[in-house]
N, C-alpha and C positions, 0 to 999 in steps of 0.2 A: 541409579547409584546416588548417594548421599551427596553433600556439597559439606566445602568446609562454613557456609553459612549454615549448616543442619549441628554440626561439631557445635560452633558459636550458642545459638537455641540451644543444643540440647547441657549446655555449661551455663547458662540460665535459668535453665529448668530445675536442673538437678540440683544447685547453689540453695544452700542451709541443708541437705539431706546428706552429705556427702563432704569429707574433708576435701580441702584444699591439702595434698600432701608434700611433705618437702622436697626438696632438690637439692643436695648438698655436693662442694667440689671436695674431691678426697688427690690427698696427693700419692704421689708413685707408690709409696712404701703400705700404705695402706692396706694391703691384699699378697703383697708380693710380687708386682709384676711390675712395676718400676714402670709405669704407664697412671699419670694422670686419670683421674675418671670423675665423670658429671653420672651421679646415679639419684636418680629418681626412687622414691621411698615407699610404694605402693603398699605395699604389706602393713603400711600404718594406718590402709582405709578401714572404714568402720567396721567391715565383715573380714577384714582380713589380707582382701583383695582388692583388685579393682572390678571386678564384677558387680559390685553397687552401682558402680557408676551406671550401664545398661539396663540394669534390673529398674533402678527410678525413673530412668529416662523411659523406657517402655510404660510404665506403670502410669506417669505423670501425662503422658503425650495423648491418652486420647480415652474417653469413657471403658469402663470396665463393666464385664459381663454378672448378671445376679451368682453365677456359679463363681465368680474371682477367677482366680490365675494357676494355673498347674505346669512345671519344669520338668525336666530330665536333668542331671548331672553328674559329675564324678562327686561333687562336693561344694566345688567353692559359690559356681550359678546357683545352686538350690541353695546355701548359705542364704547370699546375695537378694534371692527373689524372695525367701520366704522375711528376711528381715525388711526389706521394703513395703511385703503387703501386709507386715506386723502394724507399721508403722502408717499407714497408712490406714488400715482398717480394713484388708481385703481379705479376705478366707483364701486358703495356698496349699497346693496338694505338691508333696516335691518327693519324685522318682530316681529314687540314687543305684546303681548300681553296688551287688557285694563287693567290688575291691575297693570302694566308699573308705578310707580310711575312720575308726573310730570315732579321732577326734572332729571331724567333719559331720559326721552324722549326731554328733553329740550336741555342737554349735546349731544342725536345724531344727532339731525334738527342743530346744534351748526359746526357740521364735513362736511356739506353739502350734506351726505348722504342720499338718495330716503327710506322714514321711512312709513310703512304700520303701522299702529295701528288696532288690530282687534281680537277676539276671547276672550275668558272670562280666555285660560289660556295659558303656553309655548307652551300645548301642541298642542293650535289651529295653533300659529305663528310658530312652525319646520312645521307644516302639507304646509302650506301656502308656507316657503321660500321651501322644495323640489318640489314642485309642480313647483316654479319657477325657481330652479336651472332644470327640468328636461327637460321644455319648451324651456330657452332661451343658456343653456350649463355653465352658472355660476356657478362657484365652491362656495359647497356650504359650509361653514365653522363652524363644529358643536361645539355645546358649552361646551362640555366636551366627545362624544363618539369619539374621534378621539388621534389618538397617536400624532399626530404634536402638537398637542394644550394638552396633558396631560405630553410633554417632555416640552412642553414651561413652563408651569404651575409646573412642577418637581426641573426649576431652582429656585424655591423659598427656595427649600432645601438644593440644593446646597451651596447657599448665606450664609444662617443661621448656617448650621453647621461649614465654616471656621469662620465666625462671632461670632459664641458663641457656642462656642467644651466646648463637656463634660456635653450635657445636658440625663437626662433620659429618659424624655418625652416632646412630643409635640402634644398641640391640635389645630386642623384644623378643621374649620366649613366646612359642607358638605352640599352641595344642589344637584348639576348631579353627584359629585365627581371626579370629573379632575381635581380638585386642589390636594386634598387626596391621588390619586391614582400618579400622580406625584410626589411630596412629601414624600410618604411611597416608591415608587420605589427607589427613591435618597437613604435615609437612611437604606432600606435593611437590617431592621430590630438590626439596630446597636441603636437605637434608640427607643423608644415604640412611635408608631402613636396611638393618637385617636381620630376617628372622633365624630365630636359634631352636631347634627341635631334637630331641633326642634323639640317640642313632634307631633305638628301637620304635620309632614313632613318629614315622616322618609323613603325616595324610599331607602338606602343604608341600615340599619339595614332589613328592609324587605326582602331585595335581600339576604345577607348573612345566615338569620335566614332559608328560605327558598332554599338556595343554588344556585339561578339562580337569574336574575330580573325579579319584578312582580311589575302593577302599582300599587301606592297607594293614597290613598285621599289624597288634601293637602288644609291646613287649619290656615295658619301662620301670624303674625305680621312681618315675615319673607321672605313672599311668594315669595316675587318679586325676590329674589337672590335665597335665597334656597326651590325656590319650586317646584323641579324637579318631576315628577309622576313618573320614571322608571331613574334606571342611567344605564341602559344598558350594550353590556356585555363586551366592554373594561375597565370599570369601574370595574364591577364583578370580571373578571375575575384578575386585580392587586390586587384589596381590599382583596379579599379572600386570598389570597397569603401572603399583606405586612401591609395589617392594623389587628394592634392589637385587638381593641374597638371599639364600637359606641356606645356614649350616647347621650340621650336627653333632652335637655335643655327646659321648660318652657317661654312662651312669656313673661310672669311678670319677668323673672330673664335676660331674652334677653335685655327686656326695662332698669332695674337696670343697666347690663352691659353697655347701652348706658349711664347712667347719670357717673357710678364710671365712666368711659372712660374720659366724658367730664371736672369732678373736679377735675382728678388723673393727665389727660395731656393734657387737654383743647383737646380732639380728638374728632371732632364731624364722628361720625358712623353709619353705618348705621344698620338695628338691624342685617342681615346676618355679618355683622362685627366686630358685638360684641358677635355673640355668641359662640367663643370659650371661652370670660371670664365667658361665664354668666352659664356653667358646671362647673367652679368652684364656684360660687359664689351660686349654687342652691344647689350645692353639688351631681350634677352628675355625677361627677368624684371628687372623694377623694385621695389627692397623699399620700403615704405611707411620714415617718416622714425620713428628707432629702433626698425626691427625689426632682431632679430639674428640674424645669416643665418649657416649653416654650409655648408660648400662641400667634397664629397668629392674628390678627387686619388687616381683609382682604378686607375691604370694606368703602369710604366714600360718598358714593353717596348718601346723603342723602336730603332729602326734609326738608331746616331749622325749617318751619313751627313746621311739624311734631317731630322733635327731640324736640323744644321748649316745645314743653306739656308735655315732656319725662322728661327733667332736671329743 
């Protein structure tokens, strides 16, 4: 397992590739729920996401194969890994599944990176990029069972607690869980994690409930980010350890979270992005009377379109 001296390294590594993104304290009124909140500004990283953060830290941390680097994703990892090996100079083969929204697939053909479209879900596109990392020796860069990419994903923690020390809790939307389990590693339980998953999309409540990873249905307005079937067992194995909670948020209150986002700070999100708001706002998570709650905003990859019929 990672150490938070891997967190530390790989937030030196990654430093000038990668914003520093903000932390802003929003008062009660802000959202409508008359609750304080410390939220982290994710959706302002370079790709959109915080998946840059993993995708460099992999890229950076150790020599690269003549073949380059090939992904599987819903959207935002293959974003992530193909703008890094743009940027870098590495050839990027990235395997999206069809429920890939648009504007995701738009943002990878955007990197110049070689983009397969195919299978009905992530789990067809990992099946697809090992098959091609095994044939041609491209590293192949997963989107959350890999410790390079859950210490890159860890510096979000980092960031947040010297930015806004002194919080009680922090919720962190969960799809494979390399964000979470990053995250909850950094803070080592100095702080309360909880993860937020949609009801239709629960691989990480599954795993823990059950004590190991087991796949499960996935069924979300959510799907494309947090529609992970299995978060496998480097996930497991930290979550069990350093996350507190998992609750499940509702797609009607994921959707709500994208509208309060956009009136509260003109933040357009995507619904994986909004829904660590939208467990508070369904009332998935209930903070005790002055605890101080921080709320990641992890995602803006959004298809305008689509957000429009939302707000």
């Amino acid at each position: 397992m990672i150490t938070t001296d891997d967190i530390s390294a790989a937030h030196s590594r990654i430093a000038g590739h990668v914003r520093r993104t903000p932390t802003l304290s929003l008062d009660a009124d802000t959202f409508g729920l008359g609750l304080p909140l410390s939220m982290k500004l994710e959706f302002l990283q370079v790709t959109g996401t915080f998946k840059a953060r993993g995708a460099f830290n992999t890229l950076l941390a150790g020599p690269m194969p003549k073949a380059g680097v090939c992904a599987a994703s819903g959207g935002n990892h293959g974003i992530a890994v193909a703008y890094a090996a743009a940027k870098l100079g590495i050839p990027a083969k990235i395997y999206v599944p069809e429920i890939s929204s648009p504007a995701k697939i738009a943002r990878i053909r955007e990197t110049g990176a070689e983009l397969v479209v195919g299978g009905a879900r992530y789990s067809d596109a990992l099946a697809a990029c090992e098959a091609h990392a095994a044939e041609t020796g491209a590293l192949s860069v997963h989107a959350y069972d890999a410790w390079p990419t859950i210490a890159g994903q860890g510096t979000v923690g980092l960031e947040w607690e010297q930015d806004a020390g002194g919080l009680d809790t922090v919720l962190v939307a969960v799809g494979g869980g390399g964000l979470i389990s990053g995250i909850s590693r950094w803070f080592e339980k100095r702080v309360k994690v909880v993860g937020v998953e949609p009801e239709g999309s629960r691989a990480l409540q599954a795993a823990l409930e059950a004590g190991h990873p087991v796949d499960v249905e996935v069924n979300s307005i959510a799907a494309d980010s947090l529609g992970a079937r299995n978060v496998f067992a480097r996930v497991h194995e930290t979550a069990a350890l350093y996350v507190d909670q998992v609750v499940l948020a509702p797609d009607d209150a994921i959707r709500e979270a994208q509208k309060r986002l956009w009136l509260g700070l003109r933040a357009a999100a995507e619904p994986g992005g909004a829904a660590a708001l939208a467990a508070l706002i369904s009332g998935a998570y209930r903070p005790a009377p002055g605890e101080r709650v921080g709320v990641l905003a992890c995602g803006a990859n959004v298809d305008l379109a689509s957000l429009a019929a939302v707000i």
